[in-house]
Structure formats: C-alpha cells, structure tokens
C-alpha positions in Angstrom: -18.0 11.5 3.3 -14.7 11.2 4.7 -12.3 9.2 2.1 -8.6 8.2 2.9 -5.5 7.8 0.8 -2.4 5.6 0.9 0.1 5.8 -1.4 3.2 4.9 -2.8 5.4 5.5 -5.6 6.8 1.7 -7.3 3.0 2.2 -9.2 3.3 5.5 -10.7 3.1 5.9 -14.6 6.7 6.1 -15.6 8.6 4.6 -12.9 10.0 1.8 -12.9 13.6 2.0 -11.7 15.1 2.6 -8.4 16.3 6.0 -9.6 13.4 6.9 -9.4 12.4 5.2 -6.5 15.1 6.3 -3.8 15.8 9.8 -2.9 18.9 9.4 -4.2 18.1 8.5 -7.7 18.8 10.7 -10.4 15.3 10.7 -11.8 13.8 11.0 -8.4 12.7 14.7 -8.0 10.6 13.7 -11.4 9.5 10.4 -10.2 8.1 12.7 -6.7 5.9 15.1 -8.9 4.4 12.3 -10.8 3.4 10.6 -7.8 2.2 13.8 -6.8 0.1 14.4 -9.3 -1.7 10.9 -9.1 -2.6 11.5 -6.0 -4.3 15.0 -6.7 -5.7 13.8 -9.3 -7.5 10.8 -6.9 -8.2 13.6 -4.3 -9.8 16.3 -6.5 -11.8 13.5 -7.8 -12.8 12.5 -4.4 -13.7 16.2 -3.4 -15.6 16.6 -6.7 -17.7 13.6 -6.3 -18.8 14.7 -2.4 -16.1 14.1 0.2 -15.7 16.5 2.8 -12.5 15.1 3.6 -9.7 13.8 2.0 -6.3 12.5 4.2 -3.5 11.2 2.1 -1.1 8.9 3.8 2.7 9.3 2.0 3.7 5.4 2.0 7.2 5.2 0.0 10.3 4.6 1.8 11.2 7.5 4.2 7.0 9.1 3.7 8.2 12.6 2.4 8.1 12.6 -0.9 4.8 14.4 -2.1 5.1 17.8 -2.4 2.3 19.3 -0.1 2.4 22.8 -1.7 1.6 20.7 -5.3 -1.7 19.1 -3.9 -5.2 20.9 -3.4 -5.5 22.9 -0.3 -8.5 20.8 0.8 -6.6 17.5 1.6 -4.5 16.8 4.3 -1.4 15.1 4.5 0.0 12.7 6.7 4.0 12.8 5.9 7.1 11.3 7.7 8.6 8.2 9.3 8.5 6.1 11.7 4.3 5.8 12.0 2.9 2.9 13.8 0.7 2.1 11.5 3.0 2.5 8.5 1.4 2.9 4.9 -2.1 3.2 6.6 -1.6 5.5 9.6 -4.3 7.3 10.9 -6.4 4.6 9.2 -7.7 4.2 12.8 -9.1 7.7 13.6 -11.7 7.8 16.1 -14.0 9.7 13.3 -13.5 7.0 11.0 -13.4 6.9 7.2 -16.2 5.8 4.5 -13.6 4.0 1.6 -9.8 3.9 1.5 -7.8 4.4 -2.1 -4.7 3.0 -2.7 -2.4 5.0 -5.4 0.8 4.2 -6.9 0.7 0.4 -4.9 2.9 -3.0 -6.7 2.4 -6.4 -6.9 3.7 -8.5 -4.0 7.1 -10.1 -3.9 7.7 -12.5 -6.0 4.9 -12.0 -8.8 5.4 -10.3 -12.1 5.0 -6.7 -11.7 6.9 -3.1 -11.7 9.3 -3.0 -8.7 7.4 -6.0 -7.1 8.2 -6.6 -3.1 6.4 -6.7 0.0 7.2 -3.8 2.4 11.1 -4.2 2.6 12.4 -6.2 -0.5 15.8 -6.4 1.2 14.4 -8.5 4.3 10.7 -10.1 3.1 10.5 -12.9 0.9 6.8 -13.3 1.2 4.2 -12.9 3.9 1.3 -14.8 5.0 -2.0 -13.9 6.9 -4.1 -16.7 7.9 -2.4 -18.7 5.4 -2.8 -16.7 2.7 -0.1 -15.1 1.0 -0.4 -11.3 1.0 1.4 -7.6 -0.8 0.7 -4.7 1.2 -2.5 -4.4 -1.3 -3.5 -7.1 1.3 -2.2 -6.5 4.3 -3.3 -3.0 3.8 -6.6 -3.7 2.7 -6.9 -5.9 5.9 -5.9 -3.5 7.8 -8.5 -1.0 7.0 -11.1 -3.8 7.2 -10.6 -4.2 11.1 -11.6 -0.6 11.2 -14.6 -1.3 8.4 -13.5 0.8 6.0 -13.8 -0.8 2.3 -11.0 -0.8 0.0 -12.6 0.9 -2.9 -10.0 1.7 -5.6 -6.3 0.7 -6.4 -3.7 2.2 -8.9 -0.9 1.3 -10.4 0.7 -1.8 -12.9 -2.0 -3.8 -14.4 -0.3 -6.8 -11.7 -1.1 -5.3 -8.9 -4.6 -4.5 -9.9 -5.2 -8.1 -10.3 -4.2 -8.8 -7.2 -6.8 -6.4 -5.9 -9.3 -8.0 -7.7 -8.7 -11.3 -5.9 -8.8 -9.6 -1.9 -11.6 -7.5 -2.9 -13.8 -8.3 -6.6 -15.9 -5.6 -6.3 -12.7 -3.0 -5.9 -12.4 -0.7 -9.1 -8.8 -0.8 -10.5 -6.9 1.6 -12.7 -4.0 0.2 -14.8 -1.4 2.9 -15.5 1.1 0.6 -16.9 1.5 -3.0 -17.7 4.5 -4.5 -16.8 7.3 -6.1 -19.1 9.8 -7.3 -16.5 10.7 -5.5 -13.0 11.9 -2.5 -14.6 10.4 -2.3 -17.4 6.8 -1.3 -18.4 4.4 -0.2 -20.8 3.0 3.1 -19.6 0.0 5.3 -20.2 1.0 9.2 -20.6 0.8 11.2 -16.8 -2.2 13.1 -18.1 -3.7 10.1 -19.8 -2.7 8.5 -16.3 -4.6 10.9 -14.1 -7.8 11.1 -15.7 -8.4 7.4 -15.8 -7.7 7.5 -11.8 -9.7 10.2 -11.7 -13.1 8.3 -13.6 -12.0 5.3 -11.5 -12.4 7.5 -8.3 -16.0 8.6 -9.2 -17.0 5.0 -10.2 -15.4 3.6 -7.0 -17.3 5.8 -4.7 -20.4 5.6 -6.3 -20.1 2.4 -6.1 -19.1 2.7 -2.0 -22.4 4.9 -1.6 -24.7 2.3 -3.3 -23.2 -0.2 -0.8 -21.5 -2.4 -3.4 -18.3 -2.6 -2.2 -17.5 -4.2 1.3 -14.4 -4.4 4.0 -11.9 -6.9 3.1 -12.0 -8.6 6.9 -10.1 -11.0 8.3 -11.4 -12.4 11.5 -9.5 -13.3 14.6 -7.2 -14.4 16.1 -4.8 -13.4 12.9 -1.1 -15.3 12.5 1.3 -13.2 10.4 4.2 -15.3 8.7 6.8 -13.0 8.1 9.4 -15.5 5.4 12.8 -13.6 5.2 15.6 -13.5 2.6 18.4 -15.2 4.6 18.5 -17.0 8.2 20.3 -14.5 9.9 17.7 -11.8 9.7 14.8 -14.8 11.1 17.1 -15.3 13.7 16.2 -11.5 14.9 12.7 -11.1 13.7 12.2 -14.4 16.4 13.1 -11.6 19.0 10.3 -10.1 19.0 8.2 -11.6 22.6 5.2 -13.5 21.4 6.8 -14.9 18.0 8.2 -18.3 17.3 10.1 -20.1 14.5 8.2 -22.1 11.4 11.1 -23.2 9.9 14.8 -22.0 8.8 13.7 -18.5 7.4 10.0 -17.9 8.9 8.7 -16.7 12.1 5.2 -16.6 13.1 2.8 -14.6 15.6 -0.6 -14.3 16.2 -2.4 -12.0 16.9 -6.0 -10.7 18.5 -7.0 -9.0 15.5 -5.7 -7.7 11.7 -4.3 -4.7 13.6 -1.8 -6.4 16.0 -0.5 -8.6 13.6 0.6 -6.0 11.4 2.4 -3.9 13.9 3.9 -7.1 14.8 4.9 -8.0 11.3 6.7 -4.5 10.9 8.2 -5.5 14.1 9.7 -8.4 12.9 11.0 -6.6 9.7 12.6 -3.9 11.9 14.3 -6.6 13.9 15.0 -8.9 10.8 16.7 -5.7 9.1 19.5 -5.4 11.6 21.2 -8.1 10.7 22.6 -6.1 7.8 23.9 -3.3 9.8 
C-alpha cells in the first residue's frame, strides 16, 4: 500500500493568522512545527495501519516549511517550489498510489472558513471546473482522480471538511477547528489534534481497502475558469495560448483531461500575478 500526502498549513490547529502563515510572520517557526506534527501524526498512522510507503507533498506557499528531520524516517518528502504539479506533485508516479490525504487544507475562496482562498488569494476570486465551482480540496481531489487514486481523508476547519464531503461523501474528515470568522477559530489542543487525524487515518484506509471509497473523476474534455480579483490581472492570464475571455475578470481553457487543465489554471495565475509587479 502506497499512500500519498498533500499538505498545507491555513488548516492546522492553531493557525489562523498570516503570522503564522508567511515565513515572515512572527508566529511562524511555531505555526511550521504544528503543521509538522499533523502530518506525522497522518503518516505514522498510515505506516501503522500497513503502508509501505508514505510521500508527503509540502503544499504552503514557497513548499519548505516542514521540518524533514521532525517526521519519521519512513516517509519521504517532496519539498520546494516551482513543481508542475503544485500541491499534488508526484501525484502522477508511474508506480502509482492506493489513497491520497489531504492535511492542514481550507475552504475555498469566498466561503466561511480559516484563511479561506483558492491557491493565490491575491489573484483568484473563484475557480470553476466543468461548471462547478472548486478549492484546491477539489481541484486537488480531481487531480488525483485522473490518476485513480481516491481522496480518502481531509484535515483541517470543520468548513473545509464539508466541502469534502460534497466532492467525495464517502471521504473521512477530521475537524481540528471550527471557524469563527477568517482569523479566528475554535481549536482542538495539537495533541488532541493529532490523534483524531490519526483514528481518521485508520478509518479512512480501512475504508480504501474494503473498496468504499472511490476517485473523485471528472471526465473530459475539462474547462477551467480561472475568475480574478481585478481586470488587469485577466488581461494576462488571457496570455496564456489556448485560453480565451468569459467576461471582464474570467478566462477559460479547456482541456483534454483534469491534468491539463490544472497546469493551465496555475498558468493563468502565474500570468494573472504579474500584473502586480
């Protein structure tokens, strides 16, 4: 069994500010080792119940903030920027995976939750997939699904695990805080935090094994709306060859498959983020 993780850092039991979200926060070494220790806690559980491999994907901002030397000497970790494949590199390994995990993940822009955006809260207003509006929980989710790998568990505000629930009902979900604005939230204690991700981890891949849980697929050809904050920045994401303008501050492109419309929607945000610069 062969389990992959993404994860990020907005769903972490006692964040929710951007010091502790940017490596230049003040509370940000803390807000590091917290995430850090979510993430073992998921992995152990994962080796524990069977897995004979465990790859953790760092997901948040710049992808080096989990301490390697803090996590079990069993998992691997994929660290660093810029990947292809973002949040979910390596999601596409010609071994393949049997279940992805997402730790530490948000709700989607505009939606009540912790920190809530959708991959760059400074370009991305919303983003669509076939018409349906998606966070990365989605888009991610999708992604793996075009490699048929099932989205199994999700951590983080009880928002987010919601959202899960709609992309994917069978998906176990651990809450580790509920949310009382954007920064602000009720949160569990770290070790209180940890063991319910680890019990969710067992559940979840029991449930994987007994077949219960399948891969959130989205069948081609896939369009991608990428909506953006201001005009300027759809101006530039309509560089990208292939895309084309829906209106004032969206730009659409469609794809063969899940997998090309992501890379093209990260594309667009690339482009789309320029126009700040």
């Amino acid at each position: 069994m062969r389990i992959y993780i993404s994860a990020d850092l907005e769903g972490v039991s006692g964040v929710v500010a951007t010091d502790h979200t940017s490596t230049e926060g003040s509370d940000y070494g803390r807000a590091r080792r917290l995430m850090t220790a979510e993430v073992d806690a998921a992995a152990r559980a994962a080796l524990d119940a069977g897995a004979e491999e465990v790859v953790v994907n760092d997901g948040h901002g710049g992808m080096r903030n989990l301490l390697i030397e803090e996590l079990s000497p069993e998992v691997r970790l994929m660290t660093g920027t810029p990947k292809i494949l973002g949040q979910m590199e390596g999601i596409d390994c010609s071994e393949g995976f049997d279940g992805c995990i997402f730790i530490g993940y948000h709700a989607r822009a505009g939606t009540h939750g912790v920190l809530n955006h959708t991959i760059s809260g400074a370009v991305v207003s919303r983003v669509r997939l076939n018409g349906r509006e998606l966070g990365e929980t989605g888009l991610n989710a999708a992604l793996a699904g075009k490699f048929s790998v099932p989205l199994v568990l999700v951590s983080g505000d009880s928002n987010v695990c919601e959202q899960a629930r709609e992309i994917v009902p069978e998906v176990v979900t651990v809450a580790v805080k509920e949310a009382a604005g954007r920064y602000a939230a009720l949160c569990q204690s770290p070790v209180r935090a940890r063991s319910l991700i680890a019990s969710g981890v067992t559940e979840a891949l029991e449930k994987m094994q007994r077949g219960e849980i399948r891969p959130y697929e989205v069948k081609g050809p896939v369009e991608v709306v990428l909506a953006t904050v201001d005009t300027a920045m759809a101006d530039l994401a309509e560089l990208l060859p292939g895309s084309r303008r829906v209106d004032e501050l969206s730009v659409a492109y469609e794809g063969k498959d899940a997998c090309e419309a992501y890379r093209a929607l990260r594309a667009m945000i690339y482009l789309g983020s320029c126009s700040r610069r």
